[in-house]
BAFI-3210 file (N, C-alpha, C; in Angstrom, 3 decimals, decimal comma, padded with zeros to 6 digits):
// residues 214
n [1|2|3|4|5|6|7|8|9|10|11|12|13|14|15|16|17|18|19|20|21|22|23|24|25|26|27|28|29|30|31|32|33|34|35|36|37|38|39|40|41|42|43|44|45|46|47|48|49|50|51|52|53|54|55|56|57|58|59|60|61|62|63|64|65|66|67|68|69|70|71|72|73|74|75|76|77|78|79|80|81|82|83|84|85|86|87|88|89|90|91|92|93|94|95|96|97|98|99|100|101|102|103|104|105|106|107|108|109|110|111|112|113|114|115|116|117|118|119|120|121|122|123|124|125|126|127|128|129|130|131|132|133|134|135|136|137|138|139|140|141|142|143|144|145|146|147|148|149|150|151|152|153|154|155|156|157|158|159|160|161|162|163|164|165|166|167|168|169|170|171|172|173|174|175|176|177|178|179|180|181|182|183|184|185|186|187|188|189|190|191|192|193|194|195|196|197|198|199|200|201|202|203|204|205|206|207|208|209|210|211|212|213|214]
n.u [000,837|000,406|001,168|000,662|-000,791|-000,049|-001,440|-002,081|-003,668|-006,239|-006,808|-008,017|-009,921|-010,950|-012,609|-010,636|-009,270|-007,312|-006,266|-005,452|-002,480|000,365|003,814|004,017|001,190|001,277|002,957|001,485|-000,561|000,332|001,458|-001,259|-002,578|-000,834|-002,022|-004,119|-006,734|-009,314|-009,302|-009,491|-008,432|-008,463|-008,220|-007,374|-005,091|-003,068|000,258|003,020|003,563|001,915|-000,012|000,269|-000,064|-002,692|-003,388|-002,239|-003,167|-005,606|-006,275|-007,258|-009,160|-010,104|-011,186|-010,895|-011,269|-011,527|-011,319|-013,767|-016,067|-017,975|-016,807|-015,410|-017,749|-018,183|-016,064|-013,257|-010,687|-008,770|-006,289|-004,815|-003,154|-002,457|-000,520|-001,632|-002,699|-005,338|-007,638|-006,483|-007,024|-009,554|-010,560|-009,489|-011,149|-013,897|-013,737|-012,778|-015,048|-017,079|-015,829|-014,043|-010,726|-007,692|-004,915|-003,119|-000,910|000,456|000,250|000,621|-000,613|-003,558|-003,997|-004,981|-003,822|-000,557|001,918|003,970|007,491|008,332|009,429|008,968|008,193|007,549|004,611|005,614|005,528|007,253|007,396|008,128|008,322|008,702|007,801|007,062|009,055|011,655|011,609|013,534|015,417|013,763|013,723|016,564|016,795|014,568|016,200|018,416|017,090|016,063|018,144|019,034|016,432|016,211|015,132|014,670|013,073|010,523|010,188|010,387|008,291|006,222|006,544|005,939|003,396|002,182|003,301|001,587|-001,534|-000,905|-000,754|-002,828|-004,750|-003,535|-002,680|-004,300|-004,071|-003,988|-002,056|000,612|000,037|000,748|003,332|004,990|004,829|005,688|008,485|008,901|008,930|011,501|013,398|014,199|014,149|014,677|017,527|018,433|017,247|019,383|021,673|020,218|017,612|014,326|012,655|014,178|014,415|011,793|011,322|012,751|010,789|008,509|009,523|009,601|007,143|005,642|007,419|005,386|002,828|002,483]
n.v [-001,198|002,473|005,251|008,352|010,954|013,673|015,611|018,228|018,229|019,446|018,878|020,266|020,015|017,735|014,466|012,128|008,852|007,036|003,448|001,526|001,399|001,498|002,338|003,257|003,982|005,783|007,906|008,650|009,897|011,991|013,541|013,851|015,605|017,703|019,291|019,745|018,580|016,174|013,957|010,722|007,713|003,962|001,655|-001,017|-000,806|001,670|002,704|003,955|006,892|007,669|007,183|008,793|011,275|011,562|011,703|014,000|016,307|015,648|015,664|014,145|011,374|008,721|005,575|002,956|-000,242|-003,493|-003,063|-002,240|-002,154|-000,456|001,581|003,595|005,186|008,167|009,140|010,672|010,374|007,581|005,839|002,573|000,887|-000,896|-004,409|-006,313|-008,086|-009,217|-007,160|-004,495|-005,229|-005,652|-003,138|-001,642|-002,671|-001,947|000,636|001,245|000,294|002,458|004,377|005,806|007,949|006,310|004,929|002,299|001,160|-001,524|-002,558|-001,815|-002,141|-002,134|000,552|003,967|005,987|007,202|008,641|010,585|011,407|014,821|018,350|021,488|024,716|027,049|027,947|026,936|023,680|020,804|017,737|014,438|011,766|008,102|006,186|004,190|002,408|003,114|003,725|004,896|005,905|008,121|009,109|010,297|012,146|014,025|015,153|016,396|018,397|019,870|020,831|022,520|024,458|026,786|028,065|031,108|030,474|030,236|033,053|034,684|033,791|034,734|037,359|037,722|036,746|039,040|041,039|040,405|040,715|043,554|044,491|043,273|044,969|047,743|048,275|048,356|047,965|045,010|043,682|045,338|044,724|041,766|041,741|042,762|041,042|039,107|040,466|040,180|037,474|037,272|038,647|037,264|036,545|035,070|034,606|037,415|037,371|036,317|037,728|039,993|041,967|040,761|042,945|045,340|043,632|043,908|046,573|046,478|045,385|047,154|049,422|048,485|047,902|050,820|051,271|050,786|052,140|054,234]
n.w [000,000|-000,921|000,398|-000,715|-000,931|000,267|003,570|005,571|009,266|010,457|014,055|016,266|018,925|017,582|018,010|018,623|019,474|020,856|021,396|023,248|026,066|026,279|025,685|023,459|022,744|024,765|023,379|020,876|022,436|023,572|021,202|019,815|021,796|021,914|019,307|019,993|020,243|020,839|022,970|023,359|025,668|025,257|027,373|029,647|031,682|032,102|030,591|033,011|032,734|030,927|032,863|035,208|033,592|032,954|035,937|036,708|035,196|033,931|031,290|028,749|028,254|029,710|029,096|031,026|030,424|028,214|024,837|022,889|019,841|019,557|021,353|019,651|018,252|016,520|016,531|015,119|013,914|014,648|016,141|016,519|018,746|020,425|021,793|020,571|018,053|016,899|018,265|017,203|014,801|014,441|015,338|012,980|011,175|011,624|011,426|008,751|007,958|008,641|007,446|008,902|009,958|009,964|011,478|012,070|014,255|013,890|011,152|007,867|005,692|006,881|007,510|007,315|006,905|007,384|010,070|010,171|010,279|011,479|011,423|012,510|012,655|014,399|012,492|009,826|009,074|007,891|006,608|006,503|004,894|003,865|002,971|004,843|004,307|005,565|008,697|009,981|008,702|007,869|010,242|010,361|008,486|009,335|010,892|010,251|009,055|010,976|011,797|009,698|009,349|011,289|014,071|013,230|011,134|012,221|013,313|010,587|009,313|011,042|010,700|007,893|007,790|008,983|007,700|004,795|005,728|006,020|003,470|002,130|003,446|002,854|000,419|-002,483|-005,039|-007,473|-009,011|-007,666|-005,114|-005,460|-006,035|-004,352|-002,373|-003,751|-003,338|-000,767|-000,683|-001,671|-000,174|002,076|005,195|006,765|006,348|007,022|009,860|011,127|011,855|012,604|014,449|015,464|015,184|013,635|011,374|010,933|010,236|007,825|006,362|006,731|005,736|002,842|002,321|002,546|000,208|-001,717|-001,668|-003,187]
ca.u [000,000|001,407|000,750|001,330|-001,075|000,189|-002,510|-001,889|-005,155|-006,947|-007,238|-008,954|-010,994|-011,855|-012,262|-009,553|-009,273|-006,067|-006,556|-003,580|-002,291|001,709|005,072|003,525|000,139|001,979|003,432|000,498|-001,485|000,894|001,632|-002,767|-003,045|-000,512|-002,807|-005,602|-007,322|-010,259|-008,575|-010,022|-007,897|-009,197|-006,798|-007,644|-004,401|-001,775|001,858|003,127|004,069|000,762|-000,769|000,534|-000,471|-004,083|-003,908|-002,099|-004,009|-006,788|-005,695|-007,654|-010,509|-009,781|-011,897|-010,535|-012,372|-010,842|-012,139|-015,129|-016,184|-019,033|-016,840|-015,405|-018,710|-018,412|-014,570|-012,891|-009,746|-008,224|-004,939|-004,882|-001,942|-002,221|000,054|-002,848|-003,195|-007,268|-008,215|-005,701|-007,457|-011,014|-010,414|-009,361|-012,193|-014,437|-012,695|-012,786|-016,425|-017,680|-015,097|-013,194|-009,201|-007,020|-003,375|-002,866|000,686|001,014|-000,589|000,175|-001,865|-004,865|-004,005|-005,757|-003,171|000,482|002,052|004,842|008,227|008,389|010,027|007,941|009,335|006,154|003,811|006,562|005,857|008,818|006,868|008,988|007,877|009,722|006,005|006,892|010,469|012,335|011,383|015,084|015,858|012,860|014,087|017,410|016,446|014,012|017,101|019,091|016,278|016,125|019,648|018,836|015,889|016,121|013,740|014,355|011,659|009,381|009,662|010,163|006,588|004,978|006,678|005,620|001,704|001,787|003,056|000,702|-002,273|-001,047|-000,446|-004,076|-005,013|-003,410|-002,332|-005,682|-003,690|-003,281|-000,980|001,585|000,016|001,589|004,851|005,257|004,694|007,144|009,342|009,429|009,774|012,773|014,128|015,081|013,956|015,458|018,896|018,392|017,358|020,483|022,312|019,622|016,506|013,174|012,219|015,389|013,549|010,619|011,505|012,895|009,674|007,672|010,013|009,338|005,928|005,627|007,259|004,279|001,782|002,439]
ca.v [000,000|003,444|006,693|009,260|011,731|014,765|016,516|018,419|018,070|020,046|018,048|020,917|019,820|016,632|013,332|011,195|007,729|005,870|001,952|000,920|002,394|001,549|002,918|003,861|004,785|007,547|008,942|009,271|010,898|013,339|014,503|014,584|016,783|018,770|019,523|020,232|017,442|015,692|012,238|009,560|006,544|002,891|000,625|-001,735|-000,046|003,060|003,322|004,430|007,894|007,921|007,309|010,266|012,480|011,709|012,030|015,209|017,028|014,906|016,280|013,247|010,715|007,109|004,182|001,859|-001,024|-003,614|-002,709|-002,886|-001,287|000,769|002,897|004,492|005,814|009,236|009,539|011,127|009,532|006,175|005,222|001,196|000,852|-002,004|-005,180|-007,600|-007,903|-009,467|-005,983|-003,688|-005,827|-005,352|-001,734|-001,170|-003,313|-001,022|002,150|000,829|000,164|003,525|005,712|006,409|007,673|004,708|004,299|000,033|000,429|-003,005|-002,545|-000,170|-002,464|-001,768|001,761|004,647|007,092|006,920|009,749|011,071|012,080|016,183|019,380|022,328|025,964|028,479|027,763|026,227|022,264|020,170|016,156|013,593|010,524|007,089|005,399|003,533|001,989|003,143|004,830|005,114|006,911|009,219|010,190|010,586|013,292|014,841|015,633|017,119|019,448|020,407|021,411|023,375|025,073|027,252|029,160|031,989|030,475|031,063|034,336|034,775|033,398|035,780|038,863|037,210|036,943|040,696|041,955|040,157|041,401|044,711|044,295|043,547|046,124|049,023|047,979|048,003|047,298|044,072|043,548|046,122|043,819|040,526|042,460|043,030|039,681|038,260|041,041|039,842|036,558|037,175|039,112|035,972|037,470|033,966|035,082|039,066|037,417|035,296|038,687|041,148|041,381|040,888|044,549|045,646|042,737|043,845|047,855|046,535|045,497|047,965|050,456|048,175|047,893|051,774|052,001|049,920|052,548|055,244]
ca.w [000,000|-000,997|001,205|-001,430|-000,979|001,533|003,854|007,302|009,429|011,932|015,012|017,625|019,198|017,433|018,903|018,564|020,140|021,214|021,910|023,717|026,998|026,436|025,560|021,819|023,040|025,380|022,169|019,806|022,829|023,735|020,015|019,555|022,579|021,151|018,261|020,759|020,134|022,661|023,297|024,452|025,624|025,718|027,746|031,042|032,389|031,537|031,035|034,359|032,505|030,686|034,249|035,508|032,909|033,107|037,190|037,311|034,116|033,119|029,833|027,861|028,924|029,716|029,223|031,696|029,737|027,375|023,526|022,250|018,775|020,189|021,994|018,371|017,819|017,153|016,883|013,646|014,263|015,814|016,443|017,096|019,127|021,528|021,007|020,468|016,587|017,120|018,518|016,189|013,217|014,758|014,816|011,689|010,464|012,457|011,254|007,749|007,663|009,062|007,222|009,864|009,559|011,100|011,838|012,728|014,390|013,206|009,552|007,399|005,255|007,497|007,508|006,065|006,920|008,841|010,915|009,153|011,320|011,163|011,715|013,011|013,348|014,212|011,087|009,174|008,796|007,141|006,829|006,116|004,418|002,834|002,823|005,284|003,726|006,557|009,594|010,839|007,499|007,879|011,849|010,181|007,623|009,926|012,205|009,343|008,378|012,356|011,593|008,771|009,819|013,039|015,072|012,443|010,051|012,617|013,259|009,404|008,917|011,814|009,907|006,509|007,698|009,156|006,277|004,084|006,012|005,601|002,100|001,818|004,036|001,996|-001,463|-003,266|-006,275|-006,982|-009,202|-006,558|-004,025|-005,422|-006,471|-002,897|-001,696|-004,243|-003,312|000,499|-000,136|-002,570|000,980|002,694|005,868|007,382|006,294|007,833|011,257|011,730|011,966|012,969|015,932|014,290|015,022|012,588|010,256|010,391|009,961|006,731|005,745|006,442|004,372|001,711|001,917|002,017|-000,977|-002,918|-001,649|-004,028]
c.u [000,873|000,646|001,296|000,781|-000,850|-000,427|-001,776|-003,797|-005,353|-007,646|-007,939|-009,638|-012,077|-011,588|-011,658|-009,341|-008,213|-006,619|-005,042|-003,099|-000,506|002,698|004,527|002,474|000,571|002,626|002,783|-000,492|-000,524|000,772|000,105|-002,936|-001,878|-001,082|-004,138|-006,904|-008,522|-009,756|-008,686|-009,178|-008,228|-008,305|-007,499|-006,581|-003,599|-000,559|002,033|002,971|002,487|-000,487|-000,594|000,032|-001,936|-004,391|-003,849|-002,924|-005,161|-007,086|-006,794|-008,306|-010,004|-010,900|-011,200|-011,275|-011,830|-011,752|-012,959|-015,584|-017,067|-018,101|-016,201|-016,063|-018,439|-016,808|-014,499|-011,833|-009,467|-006,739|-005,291|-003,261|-001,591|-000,956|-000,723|-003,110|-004,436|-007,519|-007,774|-006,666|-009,178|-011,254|-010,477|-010,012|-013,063|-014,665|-012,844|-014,731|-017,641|-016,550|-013,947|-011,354|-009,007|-005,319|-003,572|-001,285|001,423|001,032|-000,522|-000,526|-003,378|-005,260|-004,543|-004,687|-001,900|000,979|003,554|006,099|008,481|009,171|008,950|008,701|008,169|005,056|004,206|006,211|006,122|007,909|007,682|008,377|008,555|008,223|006,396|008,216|011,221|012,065|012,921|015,472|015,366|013,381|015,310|017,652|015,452|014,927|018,275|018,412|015,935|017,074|019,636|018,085|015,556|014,851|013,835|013,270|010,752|009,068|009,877|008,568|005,583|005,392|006,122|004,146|001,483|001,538|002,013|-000,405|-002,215|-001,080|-001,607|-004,596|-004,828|-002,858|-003,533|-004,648|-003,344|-002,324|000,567|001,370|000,747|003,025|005,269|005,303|005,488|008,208|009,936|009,451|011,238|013,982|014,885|015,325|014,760|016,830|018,886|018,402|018,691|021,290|021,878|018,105|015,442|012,582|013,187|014,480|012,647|010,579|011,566|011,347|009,195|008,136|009,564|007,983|005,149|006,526|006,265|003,421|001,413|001,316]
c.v [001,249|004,386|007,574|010,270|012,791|015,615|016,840|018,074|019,118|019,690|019,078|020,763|018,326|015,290|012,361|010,086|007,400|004,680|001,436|001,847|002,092|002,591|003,604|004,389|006,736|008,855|009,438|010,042|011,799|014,037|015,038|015,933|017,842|019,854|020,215|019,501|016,629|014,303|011,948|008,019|005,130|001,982|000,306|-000,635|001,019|002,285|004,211|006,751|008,886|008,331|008,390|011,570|012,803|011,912|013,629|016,209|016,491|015,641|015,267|012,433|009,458|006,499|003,185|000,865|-001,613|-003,046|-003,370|-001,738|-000,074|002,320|003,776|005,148|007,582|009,808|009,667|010,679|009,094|005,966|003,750|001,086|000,206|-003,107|-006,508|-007,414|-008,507|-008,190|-004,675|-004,076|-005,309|-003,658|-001,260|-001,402|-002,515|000,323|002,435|000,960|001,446|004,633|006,021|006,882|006,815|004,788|003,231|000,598|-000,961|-003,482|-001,551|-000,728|-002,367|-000,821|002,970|005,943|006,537|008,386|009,925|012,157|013,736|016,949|020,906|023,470|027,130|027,682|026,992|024,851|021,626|018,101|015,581|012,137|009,318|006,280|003,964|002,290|001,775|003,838|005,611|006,187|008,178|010,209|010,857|011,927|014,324|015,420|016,472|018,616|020,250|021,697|022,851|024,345|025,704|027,839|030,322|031,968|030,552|032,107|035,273|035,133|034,236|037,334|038,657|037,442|038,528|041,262|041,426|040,917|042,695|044,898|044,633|044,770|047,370|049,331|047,716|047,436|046,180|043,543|044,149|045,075|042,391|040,584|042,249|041,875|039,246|039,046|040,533|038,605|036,472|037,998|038,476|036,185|036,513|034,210|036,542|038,151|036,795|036,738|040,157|040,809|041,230|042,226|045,128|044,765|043,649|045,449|047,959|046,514|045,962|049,136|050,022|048,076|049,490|052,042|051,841|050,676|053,499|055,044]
c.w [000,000|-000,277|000,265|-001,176|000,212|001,637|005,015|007,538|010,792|012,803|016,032|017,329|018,400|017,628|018,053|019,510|019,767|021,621|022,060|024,864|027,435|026,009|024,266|021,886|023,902|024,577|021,193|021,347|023,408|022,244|019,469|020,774|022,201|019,860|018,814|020,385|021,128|022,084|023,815|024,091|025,997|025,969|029,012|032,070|031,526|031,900|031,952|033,647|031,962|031,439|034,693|034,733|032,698|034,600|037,406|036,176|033,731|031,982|028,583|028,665|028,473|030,324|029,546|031,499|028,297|025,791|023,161|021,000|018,424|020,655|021,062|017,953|018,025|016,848|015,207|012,952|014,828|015,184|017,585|017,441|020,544|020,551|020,955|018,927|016,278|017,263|017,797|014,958|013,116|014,800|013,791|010,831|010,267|011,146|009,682|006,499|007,941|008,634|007,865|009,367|010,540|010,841|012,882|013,240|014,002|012,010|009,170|006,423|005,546|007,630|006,734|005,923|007,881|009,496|010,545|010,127|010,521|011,997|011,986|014,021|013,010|012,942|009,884|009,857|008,000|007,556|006,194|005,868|003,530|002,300|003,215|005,137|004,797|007,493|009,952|009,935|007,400|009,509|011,186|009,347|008,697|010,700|011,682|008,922|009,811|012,357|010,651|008,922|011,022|013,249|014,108|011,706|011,039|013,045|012,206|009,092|009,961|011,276|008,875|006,629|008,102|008,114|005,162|004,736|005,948|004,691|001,477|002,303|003,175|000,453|-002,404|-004,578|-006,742|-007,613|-008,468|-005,823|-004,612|-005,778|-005,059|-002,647|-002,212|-004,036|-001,672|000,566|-001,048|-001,273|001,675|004,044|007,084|007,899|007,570|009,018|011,825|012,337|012,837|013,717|014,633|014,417|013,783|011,579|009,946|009,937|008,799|005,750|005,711|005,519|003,171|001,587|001,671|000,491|-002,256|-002,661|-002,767|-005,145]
res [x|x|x|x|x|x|x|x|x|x|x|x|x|x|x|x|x|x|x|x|x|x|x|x|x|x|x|x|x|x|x|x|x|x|x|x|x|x|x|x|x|x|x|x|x|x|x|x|x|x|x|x|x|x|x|x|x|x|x|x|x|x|x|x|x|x|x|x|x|x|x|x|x|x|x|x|x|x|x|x|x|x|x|x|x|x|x|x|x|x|x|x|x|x|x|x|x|x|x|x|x|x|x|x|x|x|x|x|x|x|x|x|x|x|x|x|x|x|x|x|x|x|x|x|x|x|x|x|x|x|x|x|x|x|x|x|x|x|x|x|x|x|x|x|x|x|x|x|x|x|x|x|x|x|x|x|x|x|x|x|x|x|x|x|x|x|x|x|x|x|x|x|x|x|x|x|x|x|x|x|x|x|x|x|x|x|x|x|x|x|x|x|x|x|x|x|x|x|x|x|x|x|x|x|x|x|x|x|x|x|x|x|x|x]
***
């Protein structure tokens, strides 16, 4: 099975189910509640670490209760990520039969989607994908492109959306208005910050965007 097609998704706020309460379950529900996500976990017990994070935050809702296919109802995405391949399979069956997205940790044949190691600098996301070939290869490139991309591209990309909104804001013209826009990203505003604050950055830009008002 090939994963070719590349989407981001907008998880706030929508329910997401983990099945599995181990070492791999603790890692797909931290990175969903990063997303802001409502996550609900279905496991008899937690990973000690996992345990903790639902006592001291009750950050996500656990169904202490082995699986049953009812309690998917309702969910937008599942992550099957127990090590029982009967209940991973029954999931994805599930999941399969009502639409659902599905990542099988055990199947990427069962899979409707996998989770793709990334880089993430402000607004800037860098996905890394082999389709599944090599994971090791995919951490290995994601850790190169770490390297490559600093914390500059994200405060690149929060000068980049200002100035666009101003752009719109006072450039009725629109051909001026997309001059401008290809004029600041031909700036390389990446480069400027390595050397200079983002106030100095962003001064530049606004000179330049006054000169498109004329």
């Amino acid at each position: 099975m090939s994963f070719s097609y590349p989407v981001t998704l907008n998880l706030k706020n929508r329910c997401c189910i983990v099945i599995g309460g181990g070492s791999v379950a603790l890692r797909k529900v931290k990175s969903l509640l990063n997303e802001e996500a409502n996550v609900t976990v279905i496991s008899p017990v937690l990973h000690e670490e996992l345990q903790h994070l639902y006592e001291a935050q009750h950050s996500f809702t656990w169904i202490a209760q082995p699986f049953q296919e009812e309690m998917l109802n309702g969910s937008f995405l599942v992550i099957a990520a127990t090590n029982n391949r009967e209940v991973n399979h029954r999931a994805a069956v599930w999941c399969e039969a009502h639409q659902v997205l599905v990542n099988v940790v055990d199947s990427r044949e069962e899979s409707s989607f996998t989770v793709n190691a990334a880089v993430r600098r402000g607004d800037l996301l860098i996905a890394v994908s082999t389709d599944g070939a090599s994971p090791a290869i995919s951490r290995g490139i994601r850790m190169e492109l770490e390297a490559q991309f600093g914390e500059e591209y994200a405060i690149m990309l929060e000068i980049a959306e200002s100035a666009r909104e101003e752009a719109i804001r006072t450039i009725p013209d629109e051909k001026k208005r997309r001059e401008f826009l290809q004029h600041l990203a031909d700036m390389r505003l990446q480069d400027l910050l390595k050397t200079e604050t983002k106030e100095e950055v962003q001064k530049r830009v606004e000179l330049c965007l006054s000169s498109y008002w004329a």
